[in-house]
C-alpha positions in Angstrom: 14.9 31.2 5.6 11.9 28.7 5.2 10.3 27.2 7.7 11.0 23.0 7.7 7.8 22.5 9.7 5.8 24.7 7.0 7.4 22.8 4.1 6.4 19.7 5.4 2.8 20.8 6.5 2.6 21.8 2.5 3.9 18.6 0.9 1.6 16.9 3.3 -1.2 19.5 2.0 -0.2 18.6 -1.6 -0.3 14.8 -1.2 -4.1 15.2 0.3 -5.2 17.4 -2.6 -3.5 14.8 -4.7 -6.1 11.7 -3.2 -9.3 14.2 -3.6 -8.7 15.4 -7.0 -7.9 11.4 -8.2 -11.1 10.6 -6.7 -13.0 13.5 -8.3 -11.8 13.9 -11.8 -8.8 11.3 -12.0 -5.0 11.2 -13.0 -5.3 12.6 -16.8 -7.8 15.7 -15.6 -5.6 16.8 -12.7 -3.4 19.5 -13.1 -0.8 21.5 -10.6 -3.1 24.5 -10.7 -5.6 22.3 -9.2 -3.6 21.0 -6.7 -2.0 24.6 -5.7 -5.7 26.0 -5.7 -7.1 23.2 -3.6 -4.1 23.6 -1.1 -4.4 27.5 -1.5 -0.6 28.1 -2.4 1.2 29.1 -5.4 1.9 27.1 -8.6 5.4 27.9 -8.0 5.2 26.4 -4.4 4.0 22.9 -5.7 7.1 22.9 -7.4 9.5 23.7 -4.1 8.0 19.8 -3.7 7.7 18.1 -6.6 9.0 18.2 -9.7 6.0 17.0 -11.6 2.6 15.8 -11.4 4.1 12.3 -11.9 6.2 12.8 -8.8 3.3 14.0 -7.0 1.3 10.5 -7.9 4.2 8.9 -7.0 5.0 10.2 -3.7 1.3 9.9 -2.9 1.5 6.0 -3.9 4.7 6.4 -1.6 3.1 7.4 1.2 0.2 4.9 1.2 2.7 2.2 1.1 4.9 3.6 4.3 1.8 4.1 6.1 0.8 0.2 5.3 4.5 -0.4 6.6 3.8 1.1 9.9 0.1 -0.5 10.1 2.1 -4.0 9.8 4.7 -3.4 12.3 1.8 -2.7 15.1 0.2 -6.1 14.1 4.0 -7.6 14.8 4.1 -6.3 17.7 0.5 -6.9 18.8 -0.8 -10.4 20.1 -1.5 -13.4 19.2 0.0 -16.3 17.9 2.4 -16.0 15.0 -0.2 -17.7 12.4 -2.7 -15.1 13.7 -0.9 -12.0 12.9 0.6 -13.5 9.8 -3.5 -13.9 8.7 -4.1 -10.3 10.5 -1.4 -9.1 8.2 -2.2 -10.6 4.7 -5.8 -8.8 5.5 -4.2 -5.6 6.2 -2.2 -5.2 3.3 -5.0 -5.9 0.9 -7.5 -4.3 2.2 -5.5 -1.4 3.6 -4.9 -0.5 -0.3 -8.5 -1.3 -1.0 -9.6 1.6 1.0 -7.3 4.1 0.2 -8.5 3.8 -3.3 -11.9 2.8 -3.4 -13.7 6.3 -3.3 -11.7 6.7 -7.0 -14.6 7.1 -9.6 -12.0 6.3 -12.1 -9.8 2.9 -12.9 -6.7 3.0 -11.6 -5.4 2.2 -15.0 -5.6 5.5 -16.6 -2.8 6.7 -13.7 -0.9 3.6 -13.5 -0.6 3.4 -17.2 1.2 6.7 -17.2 3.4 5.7 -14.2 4.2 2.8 -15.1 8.3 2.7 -15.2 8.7 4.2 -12.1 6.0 2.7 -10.0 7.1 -1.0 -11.1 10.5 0.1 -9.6 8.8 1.5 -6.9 6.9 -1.9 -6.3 9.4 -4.3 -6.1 10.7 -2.1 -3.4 7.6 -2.1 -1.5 7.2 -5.8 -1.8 10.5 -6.1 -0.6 10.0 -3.6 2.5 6.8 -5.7 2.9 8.3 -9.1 3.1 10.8 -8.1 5.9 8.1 -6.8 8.2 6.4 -10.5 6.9 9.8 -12.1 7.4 9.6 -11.0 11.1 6.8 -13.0 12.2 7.8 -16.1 10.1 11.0 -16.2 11.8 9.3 -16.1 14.8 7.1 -18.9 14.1 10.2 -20.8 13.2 11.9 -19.8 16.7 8.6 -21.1 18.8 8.1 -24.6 16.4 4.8 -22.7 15.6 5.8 -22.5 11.9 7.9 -23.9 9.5 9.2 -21.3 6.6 13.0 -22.7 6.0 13.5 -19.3 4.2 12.0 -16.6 5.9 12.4 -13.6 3.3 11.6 -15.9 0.6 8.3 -17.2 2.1 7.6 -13.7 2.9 8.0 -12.9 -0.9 5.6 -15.9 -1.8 3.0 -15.2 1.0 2.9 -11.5 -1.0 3.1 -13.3 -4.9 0.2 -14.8 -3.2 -1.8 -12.0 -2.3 -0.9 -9.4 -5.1 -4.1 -10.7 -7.6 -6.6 -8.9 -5.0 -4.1 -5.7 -5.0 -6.0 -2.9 -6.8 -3.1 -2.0 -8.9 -5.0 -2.1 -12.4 -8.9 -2.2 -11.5 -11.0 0.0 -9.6 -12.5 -0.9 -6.4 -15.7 -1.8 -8.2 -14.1 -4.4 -10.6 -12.1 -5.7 -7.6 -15.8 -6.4 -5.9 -17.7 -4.9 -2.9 -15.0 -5.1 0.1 -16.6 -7.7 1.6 -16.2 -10.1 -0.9 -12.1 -9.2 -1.1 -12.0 -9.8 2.1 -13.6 -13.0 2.3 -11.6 -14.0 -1.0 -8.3 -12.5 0.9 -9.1 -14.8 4.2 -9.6 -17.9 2.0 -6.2 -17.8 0.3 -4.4 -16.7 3.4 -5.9 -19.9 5.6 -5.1 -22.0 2.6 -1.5 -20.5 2.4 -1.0 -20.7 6.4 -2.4 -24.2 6.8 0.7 -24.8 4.8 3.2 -23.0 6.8 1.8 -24.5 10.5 3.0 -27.1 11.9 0.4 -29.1 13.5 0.3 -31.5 16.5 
């Protein structure tokens, strides 16, 4: 019988060869027999995973995303005012995927292209997972006068449509810019968005 812990400890394995061989050679280049050598397993063990080397992109997109999740629920439950953790939040899930892709010597495109389907099925339910956690402060804000955001969910959603043109979906880190100058074009839209939402005395 396998072991679940050593499954997991594999997939996990895979998922990390997946994000060093994007960065070194890109989407097209990589191949399972790369990822089972730079994981040191079997071919055939890749495929006790995944199905595919689309699959494998996927779930590696996947898991950027539910990290990003978990990175937003500790700013909800941090401090500060609602406005402040909204602003803390917009920066987090920009940059948060600027990072995780910004050592990739290649565009983005060449990947996404291929994935394309899938992934924007994929995205509409990461927006959507994204916009509760969002939804959660909002309400908030509406609860202590702080804010005013009549539809929660729906602000959420636009706060997001907002933010999506510095997302590093199609472009490489260096066509987005130097991360500095995301993050100052980031901070900019989200005062401008939250000096909207506020109410002021």
């Amino acid at each position: 019988m396998r072991d679940p812990a050593r499954k997991k400890t594999n997939r996990d394995a895979i998922l990390d060869a997946t994000d060093q061989l994007l960065a070194q050679s890109g989407y097209k280049k990589m191949t399972i027999e790369d990822l089972a050598l730079e994981v040191g397993i079997g071919k055939g063990s890749v495929y006790l995973h995944f199905q595919s080397k689309e699959d494998i992109a996927l779930s590696h997109i996947d898991r950027i995303i539910a990290k990003l999740i978990l990175n937003l629920w500790e700013i909800v439950r941090g401090e500060g005012s609602p406005e402040q953790r909204l602003r803390a939040m917009l920066l987090e899930r920009v940059l948060y995927r600027y990072d995780r892709v910004q050592h990739y010597s290649q565009s983005l495109d060449e990947m996404l292209g291929q994935l394309r389907p899938r992934l924007l099925e994929r995205r509409k339910r990461y927006f959507e997972n994204e916009a509760k956690v969002f939804a959660e402060v909002l309400s908030e804000g509406n609860a202590d006068g702080s804010l005013n955001a009549k539809d929660p969910m729906e602000t959420a959603l636009s706060l997001l449509d907002a933010t999506n043109a510095f997302l590093p979906y199609s472009l490489s880190a260096t066509e987005l810019g130097g991360r500095d100058d995301v993050e100052r074009k980031t901070k900019l839209i989200a005062d401008l968005l939250l000096k909207g939402l506020c109410n002021r005395n």
